[in-house]
Every structure is written in structure tokens, then in C-alpha cells.
C-alpha positions in Angstrom: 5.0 11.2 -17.9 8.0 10.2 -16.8 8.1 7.3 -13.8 10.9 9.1 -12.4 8.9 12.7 -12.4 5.2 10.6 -11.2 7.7 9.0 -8.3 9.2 12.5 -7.5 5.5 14.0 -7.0 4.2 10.9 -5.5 6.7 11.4 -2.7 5.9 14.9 -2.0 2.1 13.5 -0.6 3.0 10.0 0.8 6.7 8.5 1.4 8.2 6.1 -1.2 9.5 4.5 2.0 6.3 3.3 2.8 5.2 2.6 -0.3 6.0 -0.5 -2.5 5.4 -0.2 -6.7 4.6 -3.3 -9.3 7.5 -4.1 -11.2 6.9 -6.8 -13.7 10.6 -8.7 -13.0 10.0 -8.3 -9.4 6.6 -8.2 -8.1 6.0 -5.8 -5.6 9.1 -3.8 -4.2 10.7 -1.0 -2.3 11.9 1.7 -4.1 14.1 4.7 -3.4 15.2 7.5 -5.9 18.6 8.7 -6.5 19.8 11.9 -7.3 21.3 10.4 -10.5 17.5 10.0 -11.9 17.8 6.3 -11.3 15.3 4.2 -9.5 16.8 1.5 -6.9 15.1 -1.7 -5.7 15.5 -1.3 -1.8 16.9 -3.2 0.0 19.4 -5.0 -1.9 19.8 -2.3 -4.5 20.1 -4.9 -7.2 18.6 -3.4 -9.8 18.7 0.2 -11.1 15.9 1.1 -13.3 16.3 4.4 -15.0 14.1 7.3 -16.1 11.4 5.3 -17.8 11.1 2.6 -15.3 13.3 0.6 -17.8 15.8 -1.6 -16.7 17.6 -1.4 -19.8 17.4 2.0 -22.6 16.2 -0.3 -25.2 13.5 -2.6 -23.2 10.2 -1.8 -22.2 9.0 -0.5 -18.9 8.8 -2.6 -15.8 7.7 -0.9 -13.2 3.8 0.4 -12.5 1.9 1.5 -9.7 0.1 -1.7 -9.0 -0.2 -4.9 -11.0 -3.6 -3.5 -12.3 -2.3 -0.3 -12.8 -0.1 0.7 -16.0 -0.9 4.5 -16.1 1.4 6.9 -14.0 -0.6 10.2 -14.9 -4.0 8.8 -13.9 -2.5 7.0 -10.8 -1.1 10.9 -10.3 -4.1 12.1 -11.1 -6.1 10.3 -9.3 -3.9 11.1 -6.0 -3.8 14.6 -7.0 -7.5 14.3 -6.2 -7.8 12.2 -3.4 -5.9 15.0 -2.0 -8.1 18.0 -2.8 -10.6 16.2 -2.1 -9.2 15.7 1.7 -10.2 19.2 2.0 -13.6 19.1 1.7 -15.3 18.2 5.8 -18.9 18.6 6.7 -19.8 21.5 7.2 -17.4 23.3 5.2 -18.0 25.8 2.5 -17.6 24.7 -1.2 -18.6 24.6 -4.5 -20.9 22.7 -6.4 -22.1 22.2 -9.6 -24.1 19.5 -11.2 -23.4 19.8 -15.1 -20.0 21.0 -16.6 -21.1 23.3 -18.1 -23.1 24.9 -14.8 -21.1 28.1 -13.0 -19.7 27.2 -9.6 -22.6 27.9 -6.6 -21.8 27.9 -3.2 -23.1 25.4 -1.0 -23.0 23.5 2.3 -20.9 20.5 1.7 -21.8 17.2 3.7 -20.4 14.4 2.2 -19.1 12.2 -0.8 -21.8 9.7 -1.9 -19.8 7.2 -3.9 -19.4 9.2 -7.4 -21.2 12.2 -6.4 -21.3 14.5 -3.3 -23.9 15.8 -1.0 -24.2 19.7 -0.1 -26.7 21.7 1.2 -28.0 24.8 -1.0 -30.7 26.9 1.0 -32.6 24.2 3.4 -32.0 21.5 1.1 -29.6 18.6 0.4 -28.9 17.7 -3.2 -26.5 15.7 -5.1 -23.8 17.1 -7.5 -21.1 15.9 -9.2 -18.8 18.2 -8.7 -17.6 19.4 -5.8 -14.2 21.7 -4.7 -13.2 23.5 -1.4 -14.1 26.9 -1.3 -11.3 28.2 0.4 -8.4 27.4 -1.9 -10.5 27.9 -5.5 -12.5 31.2 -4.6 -11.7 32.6 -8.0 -13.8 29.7 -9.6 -17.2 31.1 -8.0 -19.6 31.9 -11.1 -17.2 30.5 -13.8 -17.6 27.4 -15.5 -14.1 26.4 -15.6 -11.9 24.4 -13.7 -8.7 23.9 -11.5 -6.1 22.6 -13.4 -5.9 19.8 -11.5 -9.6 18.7 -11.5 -9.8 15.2 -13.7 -13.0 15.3 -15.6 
């Protein structure tokens, strides 16, 4: 993935303007994009990175989510479901299933319980580990699969 294209997404869910990347020649910095594909230190708009997060075509990439994070697709990723996830309140209506292999069951969700979550099937609470809003994955009910955008 592209740091340009994870950036581009990024700033579709939470501004780049108030958000500030690792870059390894700078520490942490502003950034803004430009419609040229380039990258721009903000402020001072000293240096350009390109595409790749590379300040030069030949040289390695310098710029990462965090300095203990060097993955863009599983930083994406891992936003992509910090979001769904946002849809999920007590009392809501989702769906559940405790192995992957399982088929989706409706439940009562209550709450996330550090790597699992907490729903309510008949009278009783249980634990599963995974869990997705009913609403906007309706066509998963009784399958087995998942949403594209589910990390497993």
C-alpha cells in the first residue's frame, strides 16, 4: 500500500490536520497532501516526500504511522475497524459468532471485553469473538463469511 493512498483514506475518518505521522528524519510532524501526490511537512513545507513516503526515488521510506508502527495496511486496517466497531452500542442488534467457522447468530450486543465482546443470546450473556452491527451486514446472517473489511 501506498503511504500516499493509506494517508488519502486515513483523512476520509480523522483530519491529517490534526494528526501528526513518524517520519524517521524528522520525528513526529504535520503533514498535508498535495494534489501532485506529494506529501508536505507542514508548516515549513521543507520537505516533499513522494508516493512512497520517500524523500528521494531511490531511498527508503521515512515516514510511518508512529515510531512503533511501520505497517500502513494494518494501521488502515486496524482504523478500518475501530470504526465499524463504533457502530456497535448496548443494546443494539448484532451478530455474533464464537469460531470462524460458526454462521453469524443474532444477538443482544453489550459490550467489548478487551479481545472479545459480550452479547446477550436468549436470557444469557456470553462471550464471542466476533462481533458486527446488524444493521449494515444483514446479508451475513447464517453465513460463515465475512465483510471484506473484517481483519481476522
Amino acid at each position: 500500500m501506498e503511504v500516499f493512498e493509506a494517508l488519502e483514506y486515513y483523512n476520509k475518518i480523522k483530519p491529517l490536520t490534526e494528526t501528526k505521522i513518524y517520519s524517521r528524519l524528522q520525528g513526529y510532524i504535520n503533514i498535508n497532501l498535495n494534489y501532485k501526490g506529494r506529501i508536505i511537512e507542514e508548516p515549513t513545507n521543507k520537505i516533499q516526500y513522494n508516493r512512497f513516503g520517500k524523500v528521494f526515488d531511490s531511498g527508503e521510506c521515512l515516514l510511518f504511522p508512529d515510531d512503533k508502527c511501520s505497517n500502513w495496511e494494518d494501521f488502515i486496517k486496524n482504523l478500518v475497524m475501530e470504526e465499524h466497531e463504533k457502530e456497535l452500542t448496548s443494546g443494539c442488534i448484532c451478530l455474533v459468532k464464537k469460531k470462524q467457522t460458526d454462521p453469524w447468530t443474532l444477538a443482544l450486543y453489550d459490550k467489548k471485553v478487551t479481545n472479545s465482546y459480550q452479547a446477550k443470546i436468549g436470557k444469557e450473556y456470553e462471550s464471542f469473538w466476533f462481533c458486527i452491527s446488524f444493521e449494515n451486514n444483514k446479508e451475513y446472517l447464517g453465513r460463515e463469511s465475512f465483510p471484506d473489511w473484517y481483519i481476522l
